[in-house]
N, C-alpha and C positions, 0 to 999 in steps of 0.2 A: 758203707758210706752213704751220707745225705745228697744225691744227686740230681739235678735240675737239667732237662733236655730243652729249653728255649723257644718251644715251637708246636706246631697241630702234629698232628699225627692222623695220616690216613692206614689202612686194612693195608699190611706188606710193605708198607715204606722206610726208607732208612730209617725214620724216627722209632717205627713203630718197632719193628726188628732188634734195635736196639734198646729201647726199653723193656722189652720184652726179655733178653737177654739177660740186662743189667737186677733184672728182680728176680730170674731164675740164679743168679749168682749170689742171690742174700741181699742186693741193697735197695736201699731204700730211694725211691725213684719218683720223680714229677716231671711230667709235660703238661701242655694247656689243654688237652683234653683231646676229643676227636674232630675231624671236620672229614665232611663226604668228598669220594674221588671229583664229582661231577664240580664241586665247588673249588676245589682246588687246582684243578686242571683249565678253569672256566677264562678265558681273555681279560673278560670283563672284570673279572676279581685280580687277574695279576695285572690289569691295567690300574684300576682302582689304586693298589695298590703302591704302585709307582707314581703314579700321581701325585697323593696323599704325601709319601714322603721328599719328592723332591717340591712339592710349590708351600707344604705346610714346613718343611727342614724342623721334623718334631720327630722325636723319639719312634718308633714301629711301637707294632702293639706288641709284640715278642720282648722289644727291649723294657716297655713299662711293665710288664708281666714280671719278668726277671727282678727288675727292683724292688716289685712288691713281695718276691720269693724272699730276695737278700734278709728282710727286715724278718718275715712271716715262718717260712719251712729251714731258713738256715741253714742252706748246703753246703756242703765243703768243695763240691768242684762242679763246675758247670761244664756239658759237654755241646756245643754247637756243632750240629750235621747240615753241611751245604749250608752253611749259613752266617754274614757275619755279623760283629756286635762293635759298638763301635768302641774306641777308644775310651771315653766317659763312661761309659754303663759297667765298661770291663775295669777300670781304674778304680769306681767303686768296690767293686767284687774284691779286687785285690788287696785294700786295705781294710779289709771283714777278714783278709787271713783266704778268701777263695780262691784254689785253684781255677784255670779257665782253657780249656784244650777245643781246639778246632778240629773237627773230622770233617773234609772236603770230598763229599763222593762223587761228584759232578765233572765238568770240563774245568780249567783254570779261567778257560777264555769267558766262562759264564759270571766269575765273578764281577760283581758292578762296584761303584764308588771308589771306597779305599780297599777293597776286598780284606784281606788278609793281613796286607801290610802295616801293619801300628807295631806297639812293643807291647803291649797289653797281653797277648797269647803266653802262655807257661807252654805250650807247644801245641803245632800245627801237624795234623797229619793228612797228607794227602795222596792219591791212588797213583799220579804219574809221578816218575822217576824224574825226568825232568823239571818239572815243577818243585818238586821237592829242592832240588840242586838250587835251581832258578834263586828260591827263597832264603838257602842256605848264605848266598852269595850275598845278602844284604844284616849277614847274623841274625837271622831269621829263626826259631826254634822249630825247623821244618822237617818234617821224616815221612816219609812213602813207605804206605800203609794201603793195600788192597783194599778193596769192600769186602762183602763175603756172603754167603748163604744161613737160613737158620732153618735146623733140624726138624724142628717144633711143627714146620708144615710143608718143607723144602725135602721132600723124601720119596722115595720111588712108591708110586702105589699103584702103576696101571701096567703091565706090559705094553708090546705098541700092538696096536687096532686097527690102523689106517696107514695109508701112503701120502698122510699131510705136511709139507713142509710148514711148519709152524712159525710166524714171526709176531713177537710181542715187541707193544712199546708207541712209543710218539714219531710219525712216519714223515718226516724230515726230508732233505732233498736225498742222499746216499741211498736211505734206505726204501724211498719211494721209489725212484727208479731204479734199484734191485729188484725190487717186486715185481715192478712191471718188468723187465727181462724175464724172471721168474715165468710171469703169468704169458707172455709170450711162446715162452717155449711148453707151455703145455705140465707147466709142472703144477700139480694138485698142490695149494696153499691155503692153511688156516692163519688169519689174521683180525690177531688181537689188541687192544688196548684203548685208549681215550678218544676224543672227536677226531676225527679227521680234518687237516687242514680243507680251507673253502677249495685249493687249488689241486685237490685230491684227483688224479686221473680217476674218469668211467669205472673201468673193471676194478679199481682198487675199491673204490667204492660200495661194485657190488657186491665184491666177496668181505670186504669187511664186516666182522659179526657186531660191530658196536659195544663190545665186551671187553670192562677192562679186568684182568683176572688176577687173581690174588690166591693166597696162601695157598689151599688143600685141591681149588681148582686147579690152580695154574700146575700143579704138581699132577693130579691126573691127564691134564691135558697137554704138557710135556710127555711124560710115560706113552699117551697114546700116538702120539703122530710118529711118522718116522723117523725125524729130525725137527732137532729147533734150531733154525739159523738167524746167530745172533753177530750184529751190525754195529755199528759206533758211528755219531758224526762225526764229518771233516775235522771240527777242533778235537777231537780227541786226539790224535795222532798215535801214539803208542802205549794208550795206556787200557788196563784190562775195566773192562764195568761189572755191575754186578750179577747181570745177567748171564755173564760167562757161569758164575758158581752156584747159581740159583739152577740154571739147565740142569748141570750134574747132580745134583743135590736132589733136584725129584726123577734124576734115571731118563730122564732124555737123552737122544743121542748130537750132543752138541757139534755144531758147524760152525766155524770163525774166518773170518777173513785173516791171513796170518797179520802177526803184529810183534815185533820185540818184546821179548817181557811172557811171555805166554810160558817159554818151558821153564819159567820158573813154579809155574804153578800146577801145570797138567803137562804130562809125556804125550806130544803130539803121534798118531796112528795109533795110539795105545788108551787114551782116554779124551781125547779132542783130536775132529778132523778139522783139519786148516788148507784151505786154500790162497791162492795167488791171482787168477784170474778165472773169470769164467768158465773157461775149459774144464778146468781144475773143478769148480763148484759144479757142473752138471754132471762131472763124470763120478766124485763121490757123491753125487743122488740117486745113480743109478744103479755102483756097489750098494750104499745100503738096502735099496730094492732088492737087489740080487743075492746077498748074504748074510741076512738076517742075523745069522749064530755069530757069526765078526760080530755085530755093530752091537749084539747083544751084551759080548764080553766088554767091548769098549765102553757103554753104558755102566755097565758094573762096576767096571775099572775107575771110571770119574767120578760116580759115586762115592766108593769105597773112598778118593781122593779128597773130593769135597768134606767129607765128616772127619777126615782126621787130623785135615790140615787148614782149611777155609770156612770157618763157622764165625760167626761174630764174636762168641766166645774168646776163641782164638785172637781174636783179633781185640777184643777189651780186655784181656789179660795182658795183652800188650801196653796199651793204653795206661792201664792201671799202675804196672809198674813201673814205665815212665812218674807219672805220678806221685808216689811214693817214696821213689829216690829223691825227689826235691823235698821232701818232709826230713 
């Protein structure tokens, strides 16, 4: 298929994962090109950018892209990740005969404007169960759909080297003060990912490496710590992200705060340890100190999970023939 992804693509992002995927699958594939983490992460660009469209109320540059695609590359289905389009751009599309499927990886609560809700979608796939439902309830074309990990750089290549608890990602209120508990009790942490909010505690600060990691690092540097403990904001409430499948995928031994929804995906003490409260999380950081050859098997075990069942692949296959029954 002729397929249009709507948007930049950075090094490991939803976007890029999925394009990446979609060409390994035979089809023929467009996004707007690359943009750097730093710029895309940056205030001043996603202020900009809100600005621009609520005081100009003009098209984004994503949507006028798209319609010069409609005319130009002639897609048959457009896929939006975390992203929406409005009513008019997608109404077009739809009477060129274009399929238009939303993949939602983010919170529900992040959506802005009209998010999701128009009739313009052929179908909406999103991570929380709830949301899904939520959307169903208004004849919504809504289905919950996990994120996922991809093979291609998401794959075990380090044993573990160190006793670092490793926490990747944007350090938010939840996951700020976990760290700092973390860093209080003495626990060894490597901590990765974009700027630091201004209101960053001291010691988060100085342990932060300034490093935001991607494909074949983040996969060594999972492999080497002893654990990756992976966190969700308050809005997410019970739904899984994608760093759950991305851990197991490069052979970390993954740590989750428990959440409904989780043994559908990994056999918790078998390939994901979960906790309840802190007691809970200090005391499997200390098993995995202490029993290496366990947390080993575990590792393996969620590995083994992630490639057979949580790849994107997996997950665009689904997509697709959704799809395709509507033809």
């Amino acid at each position: 298929m002729r397929i249009v992804i709507p948007n930049y693509c950075t090094p490991d992002s939803f976007e890029e994962n999925v394009y990446e995927t979609l060409k390994m699958m035979g089809h023929d594939v467009l996004t707007m090109g690359p943009i750097s983490i730093h710029k895309k992460s940056s205030p001043f660009y996603r202020v900009y950018k809100d600005v621009k469209k609520k005081l100009l109320k003009t098209q984004t540059d994503q949507e006028k892209w798209l319609l010069l695609q409609i005319t130009t590359f002639k897609p048959e289905l457009i896929i939006s990740l975390t992203q929406g389009l409005s009513e008019e751009v997608l109404h077009i599309a739809r009477r060129k005969g274009i399929k238009a499927v939303s993949w939602w990886g983010d919170t529900a609560a992040n959506m802005s404007g009209k998010g999701l809700c128009h009739k313009e979608w052929d179908f909406i796939f999103i991570k929380d169960h709830y949301a899904a439902f939520k959307l169903r309830t208004l004849n919504l074309p809504a289905i919950q759909l996990y994120e996922a990990m991809n093979p291609m750089w998401h794959k075990p290549v380090s044993d573990q080297k160190n006793n670092q608890v490793v926490i990747a990602g944007s350090f938010y209120d939840y996951r700020h003060y976990l760290t700092t508990l973390l860093i209080e009790r003495g626990v060894e942490v490597g901590l990765y990912g974009a700027r630091l909010p201004i209101w960053a505690d001291r010691e988060i600060k100085k342990r932060h490496t300034g490093k935001f990691i991607t494909r074949d690092e983040k996969s060594q540097i999972f492999g080497a710590a002893l654990a990756v403990l992976n966190s969700t904001g308050m809005s997410e409430f019970a739904s899984i992200n994608c760093r759950t499948f991305e851990i197991a995928g490069c052979g970390g031994l993954p740590i989750m705060e428990y959440r409904p929804g989780i043994e559908e995906c990994f056999e918790p003490e078998k390939e994901i340890l979960l906790y309840k409260n802190l007691d809970e999380l200090f005391s499997i950081i200390e098993i995995a100190k202490n029993d290496p050859v366990k947390m080993k098997e575990i590792r393996k075990a969620a590995s083994k999970r992630a490639i057979e069942f949580h790849t994107y692949k997996h997950r665009l296959e689904i997509i697709l023939k959704h799809v395709e029954e509507l033809s």
